[in-house]
C-alpha positions as CSV (number, residue, x, y, z in Angstrom):
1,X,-144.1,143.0,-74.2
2,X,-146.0,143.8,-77.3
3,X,-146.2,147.3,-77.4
4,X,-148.8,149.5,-79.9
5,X,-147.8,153.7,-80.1
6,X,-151.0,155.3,-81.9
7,X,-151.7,158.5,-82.6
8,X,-154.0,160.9,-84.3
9,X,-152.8,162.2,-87.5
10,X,-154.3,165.4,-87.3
11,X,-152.6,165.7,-83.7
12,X,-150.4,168.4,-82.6
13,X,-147.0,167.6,-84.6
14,X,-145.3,167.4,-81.2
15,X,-147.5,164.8,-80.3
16,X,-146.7,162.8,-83.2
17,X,-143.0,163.7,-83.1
18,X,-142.7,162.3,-79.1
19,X,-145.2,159.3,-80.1
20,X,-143.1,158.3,-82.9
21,X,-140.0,158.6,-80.8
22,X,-141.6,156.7,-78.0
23,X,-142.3,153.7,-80.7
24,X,-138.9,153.7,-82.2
25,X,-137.3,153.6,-78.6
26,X,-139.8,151.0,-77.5
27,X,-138.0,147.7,-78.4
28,X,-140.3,145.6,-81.0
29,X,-143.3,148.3,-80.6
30,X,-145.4,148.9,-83.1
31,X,-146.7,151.9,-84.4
32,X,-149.8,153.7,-86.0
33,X,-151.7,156.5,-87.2
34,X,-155.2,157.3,-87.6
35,X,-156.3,159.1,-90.7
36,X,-158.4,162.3,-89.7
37,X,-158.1,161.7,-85.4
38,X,-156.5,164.1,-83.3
39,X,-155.9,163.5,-79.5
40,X,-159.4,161.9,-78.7
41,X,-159.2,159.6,-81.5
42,X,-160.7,156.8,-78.9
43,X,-164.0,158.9,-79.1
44,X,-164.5,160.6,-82.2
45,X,-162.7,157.7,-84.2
46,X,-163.5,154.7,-82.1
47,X,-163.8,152.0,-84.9
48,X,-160.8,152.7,-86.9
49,X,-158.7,153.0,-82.9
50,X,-160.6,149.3,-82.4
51,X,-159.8,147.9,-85.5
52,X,-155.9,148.6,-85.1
53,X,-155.9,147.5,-80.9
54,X,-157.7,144.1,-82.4
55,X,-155.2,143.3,-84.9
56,X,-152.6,144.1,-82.8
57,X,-153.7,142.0,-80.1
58,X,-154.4,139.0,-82.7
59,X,-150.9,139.3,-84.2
60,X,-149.1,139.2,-81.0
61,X,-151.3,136.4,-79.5
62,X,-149.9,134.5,-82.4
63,X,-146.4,135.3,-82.2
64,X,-146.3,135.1,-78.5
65,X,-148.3,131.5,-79.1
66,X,-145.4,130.8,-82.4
67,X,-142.3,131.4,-79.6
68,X,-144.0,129.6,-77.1
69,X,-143.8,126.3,-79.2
């Protein structure tokens, strides 16, 4: 199941600290941080939060499409 762990880099370092954790114990998961967000990064950084769900969903779509063959 493609998996994408993103946080806000100017989030509470406990929040980073479980987020990283929860991507490196998440099999295949990708993970991300935005420059400048904190917790509400889907609000106060919505096009940089867009921009890395998009790319995410186009590189799995292709590997999931690649395995399928």
């Amino acid at each position: 199941m493609p998996t994408l762990v993103v946080w806000g880099e100017a989030s509470h370092p406990a929040v980073g600290r479980a987020n990283d954790l929860l991507g490196r114990c998440i099999p295949g998961a990708d993970r991300a941080t935005i420059a400048g967000a904190a917790h509400f990064m889907i609000a106060t950084h919505p096009k940089p939060f867009a921009d890395l769900v998009s790319c995410h969903v186009r590189e799995s779509s292709l590997e999931l499409a690649t395995a399928a063959r």
